[in-house]
C-alpha positions as CSV (number, residue, x, y, z in Angstrom):
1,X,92.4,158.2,43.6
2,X,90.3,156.2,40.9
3,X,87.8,153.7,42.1
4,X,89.6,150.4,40.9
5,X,92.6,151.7,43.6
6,X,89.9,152.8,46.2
7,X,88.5,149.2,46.4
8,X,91.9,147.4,46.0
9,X,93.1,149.7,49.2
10,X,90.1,148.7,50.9
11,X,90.4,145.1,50.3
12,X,93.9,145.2,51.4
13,X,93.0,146.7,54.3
14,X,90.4,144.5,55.4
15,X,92.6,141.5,55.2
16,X,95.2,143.3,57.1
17,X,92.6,143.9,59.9
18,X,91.4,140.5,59.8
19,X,94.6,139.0,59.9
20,X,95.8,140.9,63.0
21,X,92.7,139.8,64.5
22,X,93.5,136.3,64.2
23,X,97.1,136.7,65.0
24,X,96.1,138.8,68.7
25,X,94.3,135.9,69.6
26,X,97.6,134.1,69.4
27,X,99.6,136.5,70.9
28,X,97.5,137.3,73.8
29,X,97.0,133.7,74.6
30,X,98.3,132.9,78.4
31,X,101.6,131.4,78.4
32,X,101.5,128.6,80.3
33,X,104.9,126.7,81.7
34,X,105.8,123.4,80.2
35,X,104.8,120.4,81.8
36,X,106.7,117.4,81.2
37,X,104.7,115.0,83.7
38,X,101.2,116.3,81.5
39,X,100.3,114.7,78.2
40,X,99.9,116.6,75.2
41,X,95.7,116.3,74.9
42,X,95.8,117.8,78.8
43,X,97.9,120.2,77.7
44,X,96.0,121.8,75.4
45,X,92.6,121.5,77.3
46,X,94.6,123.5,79.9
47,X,95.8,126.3,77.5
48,X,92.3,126.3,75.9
49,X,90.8,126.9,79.3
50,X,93.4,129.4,80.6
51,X,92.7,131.0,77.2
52,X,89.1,131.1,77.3
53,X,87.3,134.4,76.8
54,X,85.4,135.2,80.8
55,X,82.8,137.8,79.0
56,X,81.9,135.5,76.8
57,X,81.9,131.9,78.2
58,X,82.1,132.6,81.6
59,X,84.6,130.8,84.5
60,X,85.7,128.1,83.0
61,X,88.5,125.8,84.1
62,X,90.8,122.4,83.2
63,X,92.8,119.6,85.4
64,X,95.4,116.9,84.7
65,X,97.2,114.5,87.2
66,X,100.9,114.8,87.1
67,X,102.4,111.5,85.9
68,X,105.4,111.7,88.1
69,X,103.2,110.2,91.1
70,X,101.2,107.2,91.8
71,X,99.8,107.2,95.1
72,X,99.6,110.8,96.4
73,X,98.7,112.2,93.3
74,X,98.8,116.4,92.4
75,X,96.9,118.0,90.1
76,X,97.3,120.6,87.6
77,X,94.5,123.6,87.2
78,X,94.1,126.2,84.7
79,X,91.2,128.7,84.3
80,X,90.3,131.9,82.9
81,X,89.7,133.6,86.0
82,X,92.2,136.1,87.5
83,X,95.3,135.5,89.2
84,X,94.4,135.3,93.3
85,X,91.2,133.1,92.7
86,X,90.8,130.4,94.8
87,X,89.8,127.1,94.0
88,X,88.8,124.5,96.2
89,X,89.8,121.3,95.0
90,X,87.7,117.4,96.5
91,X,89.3,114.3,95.6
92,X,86.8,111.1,96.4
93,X,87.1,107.6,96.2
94,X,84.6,105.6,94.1
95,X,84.0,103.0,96.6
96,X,83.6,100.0,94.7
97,X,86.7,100.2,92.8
98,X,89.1,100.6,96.0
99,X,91.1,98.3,97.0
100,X,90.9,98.0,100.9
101,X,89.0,100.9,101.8
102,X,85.4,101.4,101.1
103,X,85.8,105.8,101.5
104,X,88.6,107.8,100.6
105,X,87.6,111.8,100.3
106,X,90.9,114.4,100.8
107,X,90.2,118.1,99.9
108,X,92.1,120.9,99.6
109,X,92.4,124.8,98.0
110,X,94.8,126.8,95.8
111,X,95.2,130.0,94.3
112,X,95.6,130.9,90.7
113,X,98.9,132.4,88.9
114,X,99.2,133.4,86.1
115,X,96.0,130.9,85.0
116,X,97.3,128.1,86.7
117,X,97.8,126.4,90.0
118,X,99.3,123.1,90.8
119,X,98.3,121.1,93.7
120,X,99.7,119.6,96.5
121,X,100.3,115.8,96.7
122,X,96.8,114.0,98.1
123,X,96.8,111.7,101.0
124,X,94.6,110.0,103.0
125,X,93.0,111.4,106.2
126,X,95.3,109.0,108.3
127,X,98.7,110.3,106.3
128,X,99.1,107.1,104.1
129,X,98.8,107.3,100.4
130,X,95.9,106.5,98.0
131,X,94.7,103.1,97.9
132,X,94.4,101.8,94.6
133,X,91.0,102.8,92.5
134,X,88.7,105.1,90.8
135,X,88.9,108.8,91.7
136,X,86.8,111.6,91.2
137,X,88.6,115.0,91.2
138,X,86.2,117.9,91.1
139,X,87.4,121.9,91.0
140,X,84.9,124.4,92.5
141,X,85.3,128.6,92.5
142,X,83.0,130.4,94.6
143,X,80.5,126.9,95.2
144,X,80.4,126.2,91.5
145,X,81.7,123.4,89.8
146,X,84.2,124.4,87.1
147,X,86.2,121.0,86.1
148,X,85.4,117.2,86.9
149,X,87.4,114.0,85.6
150,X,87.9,110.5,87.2
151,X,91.4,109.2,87.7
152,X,92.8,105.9,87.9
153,X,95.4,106.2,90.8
154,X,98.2,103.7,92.7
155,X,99.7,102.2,89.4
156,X,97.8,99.8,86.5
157,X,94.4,98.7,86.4
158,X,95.9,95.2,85.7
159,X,94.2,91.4,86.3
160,X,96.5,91.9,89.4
161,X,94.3,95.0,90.6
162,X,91.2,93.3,89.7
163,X,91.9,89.8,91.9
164,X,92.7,92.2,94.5
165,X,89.8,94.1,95.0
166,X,87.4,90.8,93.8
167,X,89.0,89.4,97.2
168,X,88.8,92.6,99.7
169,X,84.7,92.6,98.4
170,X,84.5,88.9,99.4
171,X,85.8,90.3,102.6
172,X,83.6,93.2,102.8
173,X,80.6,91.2,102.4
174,X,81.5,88.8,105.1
175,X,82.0,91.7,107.1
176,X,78.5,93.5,106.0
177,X,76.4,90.4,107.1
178,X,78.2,90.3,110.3
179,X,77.1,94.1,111.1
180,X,73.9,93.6,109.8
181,X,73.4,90.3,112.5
182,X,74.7,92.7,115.2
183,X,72.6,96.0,114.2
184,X,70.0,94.2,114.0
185,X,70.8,93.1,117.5
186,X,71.5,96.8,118.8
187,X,68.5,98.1,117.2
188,X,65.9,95.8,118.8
189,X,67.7,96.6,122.2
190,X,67.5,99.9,122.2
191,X,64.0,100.3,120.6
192,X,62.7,98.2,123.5
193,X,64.5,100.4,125.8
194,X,63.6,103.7,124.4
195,X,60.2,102.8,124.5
196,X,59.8,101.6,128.1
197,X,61.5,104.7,129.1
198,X,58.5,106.5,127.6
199,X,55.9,104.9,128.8
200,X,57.9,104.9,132.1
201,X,58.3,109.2,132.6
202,X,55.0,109.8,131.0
203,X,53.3,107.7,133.6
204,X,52.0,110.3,135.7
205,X,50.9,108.3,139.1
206,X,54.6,106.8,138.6
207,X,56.1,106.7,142.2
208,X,60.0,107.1,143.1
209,X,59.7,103.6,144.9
210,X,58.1,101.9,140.9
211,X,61.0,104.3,138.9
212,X,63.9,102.7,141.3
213,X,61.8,99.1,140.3
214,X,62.2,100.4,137.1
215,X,65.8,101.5,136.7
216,X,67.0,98.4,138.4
217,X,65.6,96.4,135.7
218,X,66.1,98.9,132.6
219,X,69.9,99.9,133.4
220,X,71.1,96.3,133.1
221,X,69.7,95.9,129.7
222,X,71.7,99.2,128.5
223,X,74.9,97.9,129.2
224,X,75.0,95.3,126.4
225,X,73.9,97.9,123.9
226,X,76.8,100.4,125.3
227,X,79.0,97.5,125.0
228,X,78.7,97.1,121.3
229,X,80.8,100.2,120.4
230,X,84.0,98.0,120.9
231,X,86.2,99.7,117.8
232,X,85.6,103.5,116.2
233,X,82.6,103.3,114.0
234,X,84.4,104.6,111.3
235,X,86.3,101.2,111.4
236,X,82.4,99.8,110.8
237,X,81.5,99.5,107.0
238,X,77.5,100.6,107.9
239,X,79.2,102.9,110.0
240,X,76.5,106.2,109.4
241,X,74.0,103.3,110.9
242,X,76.0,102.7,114.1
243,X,77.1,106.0,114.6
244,X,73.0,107.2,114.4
245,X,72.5,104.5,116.8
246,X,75.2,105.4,119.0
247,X,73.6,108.7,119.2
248,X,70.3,107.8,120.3
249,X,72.2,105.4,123.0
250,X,73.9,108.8,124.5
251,X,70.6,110.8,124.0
252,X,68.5,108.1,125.7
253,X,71.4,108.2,128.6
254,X,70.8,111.7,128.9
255,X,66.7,111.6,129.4
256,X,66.8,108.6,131.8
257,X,69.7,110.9,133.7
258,X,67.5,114.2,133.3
259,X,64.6,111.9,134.3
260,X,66.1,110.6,137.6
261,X,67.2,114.0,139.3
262,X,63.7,115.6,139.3
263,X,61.3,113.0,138.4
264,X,59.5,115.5,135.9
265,X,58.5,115.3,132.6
266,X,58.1,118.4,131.0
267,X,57.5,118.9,127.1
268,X,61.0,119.2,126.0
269,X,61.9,116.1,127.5
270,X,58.7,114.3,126.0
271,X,59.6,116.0,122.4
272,X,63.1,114.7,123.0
273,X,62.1,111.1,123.6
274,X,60.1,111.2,120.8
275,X,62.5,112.5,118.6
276,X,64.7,109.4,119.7
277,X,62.3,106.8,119.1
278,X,61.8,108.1,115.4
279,X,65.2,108.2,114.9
280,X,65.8,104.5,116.0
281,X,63.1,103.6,114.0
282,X,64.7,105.0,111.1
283,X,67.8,103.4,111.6
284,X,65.7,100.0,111.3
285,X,64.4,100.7,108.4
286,X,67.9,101.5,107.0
287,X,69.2,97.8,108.4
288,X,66.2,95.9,106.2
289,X,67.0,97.6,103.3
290,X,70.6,96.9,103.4
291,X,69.7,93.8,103.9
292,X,67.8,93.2,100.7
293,X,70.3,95.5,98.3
294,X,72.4,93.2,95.6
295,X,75.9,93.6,95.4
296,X,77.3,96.6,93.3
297,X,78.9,95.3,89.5
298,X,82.1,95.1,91.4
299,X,80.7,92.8,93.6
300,X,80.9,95.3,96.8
301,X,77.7,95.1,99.4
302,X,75.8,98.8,98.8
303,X,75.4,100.9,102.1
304,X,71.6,102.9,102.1
C-alpha cells in the first residue's frame, strides 16, 4: 500500500466517521408526536429540550400552551430526563393584569413519556375557568426550576380587555380604601383590647371581684371586632391583613378564656400575649404602608 493510498484511505475514513457522527445525532434524536395545536418555534424548543444531552447540560426542560383552549388552558412539556420523572407544574396569575380577580394560582404534576407530558386543562380553585390575564407557568423536577414562560390566556389582549380590567381596578381601589377605613378600625380595637388584657392578668394584687369589673367592660368591646368578619377573608382584597388579625382576635379569646378559669398567669400565657400584641402591631404597620403605596402601572392598588 503506497503512502499517497494510505492517506487518501485515511481521509476517507475520517469523513466517514465524521459524517456518521453527525447523522447519529439525528437519528437518535427523541421522536416526539406531532402537535397541531403547537406552533412551529415551540415545536422545536420542545424537540431541542427532549433532545438535549443530560451528561452534559444537565435537566433541562420546554413548555407550550395548546391553542385549542382559551380559558382552561393545558400545557405541553418536554425534557431530557427519563421517562417516569415527575414534574410539578404552578400556573399563577399576575395580578394586575386579571380581569376580576386579584389571585389566581392552580398547580398540578405529571409524569414524563417518552420526553414528554401534556397537561391537564387548568381551572380555578372554585371550578370556573381562567379569568382573563397574564400567566406565569413555571415546571419544577425534584424543587428545581426547569422551564418558565408567561401566557396570555381567555382570548385577545384587545382595547376590549384593556377597558375591562382599567374598570375592575377602579373597582378594586374603591374597594382597597374601604378595607383600609375598616382595618384601620379593627386594628385600633383590638390593640386596645390586647393591651388591657395584659396589664389586666399581669396585675398580681388583681382580685376575682376587679377581673369580673374587668370582663364586664372588656367583653363588650370584643364583640364589634368579632363582628367584622362578616364574608370569608379571602373575599377581602388585604385579605393576609384580616386573616392575621382574625388570628390574634381567636388567640386573644383564648388567653382571656385560659385567664378566667384559673385566674393564673404563668409564663406561657404571658409569652403568648406578648406574642399577640407584636403581631397586631405588625399588622398596623402593614395597614400604613398600604396606605401610602401608588397604584401598580395597571392602575391596580398594591397589597404589602
Amino acid at each position: 500500500m503506497t503512502q499517497e493510498f494510505r492517506q487518501t484511505y485515511l481521509m476517507y475514513a475520517a469523513i466517514t466517521i465524521a459524517a456518521l457522527a453527525i447523522a447519529s445525532t439525528f437519528w437518535l434524536r427523541p421522536t416526539l408526536p406531532v402537535l397541531a395545536d403547537v406552533s412551529a418555534e415551540d415545536t422545536r424548543a420542545l424537540r431541542d429540550a427532549a433532545a438535549a444531552d443530560l451528561r452534559r447540560e444537565g435537566p433541562v426542560a420546554a413548555l407550550a400552551k395548546s391553542s385549542h383552549e382559551t380559558v382552561a388552558p393545558s400545557f405541553y412539556i418536554t425534557s431530557n430526563l427519563k421517562d417516569g420523572a415527575k414534574l410539578d407544574v404552578r400556573v399563577q396569575g399576575v395580578s394586575d393584569t386579571l380581569v376580576n380577580r386579584f389571585e389566581i394560582v392552580a398547580q398540578t404534576s405529571t409524569e414524563l413519556s417518552e420526553h414528554i407530558a401534556h397537561t391537564r386543562n387548568f381551572l380555578r380553585a372554585d371550578g370556573h375557568p381562567f379569568n382573563r390575564g397574564e400567566y406565569i407557568v413555571s415546571v419544577m423536577h425534584e424543587g428545581k426550576l426547569l422551564a418558565q414562560r408567561t401566557y396570555f390566556v381567555g382570548g385577545n389582549k384587545d382595547q376590549k380587555y384593556q377597558d375591562a380590567l382599567r374598570k375592575y381596578h377602579e373597582h378594586l381601589a374603591k374597594q382597597a380604601r374601604s378595607e383600609l377605613v375598616e382595618l384601620k378600625q379593627i386594628s385600633k380595637t383590638l390593640n386596645r383590647q390586647v393591651n388591657a388584657l395584659s396589664a389586666t392578668v399581669q396585675n398580681t394584687c388583681l382580685t376575682r371581684k376587679q377581673w369580673e369589673h374587668f370582663d364586664r367592660q372588656w367583653l363588650p368591646q370584643q364583640e364589634p371586632v368579632a363582628n367584622a368578619w362578616t364574608k370569608d377573608t379571602d373575599e377581602h382584597f388585604y385579605f393576609e391583613i384580616y386573616e392575621q388579625l382574625k388570628a390574634q382576635l381567636d388567640q386573644t379569646n383564648t388567653i382571656h378564656k385560659t385567664f378566667a378559669a384559673n385566674m393564673m398567669a404563668d409564663s406561657q400565657l404571658i409569652a403568648t400575649l406578648s406574642d399577640t400584641q407584636a403581631s397586631v402591631q405588625t399588622a398596623i404597620k402593614k395597614i400604613v404602608t398600604a396606605e401610602k403605596l401608588p397604584l401598580t402601572a395597571n392602575g391596580m392598588p398594591p397589597r404589602p
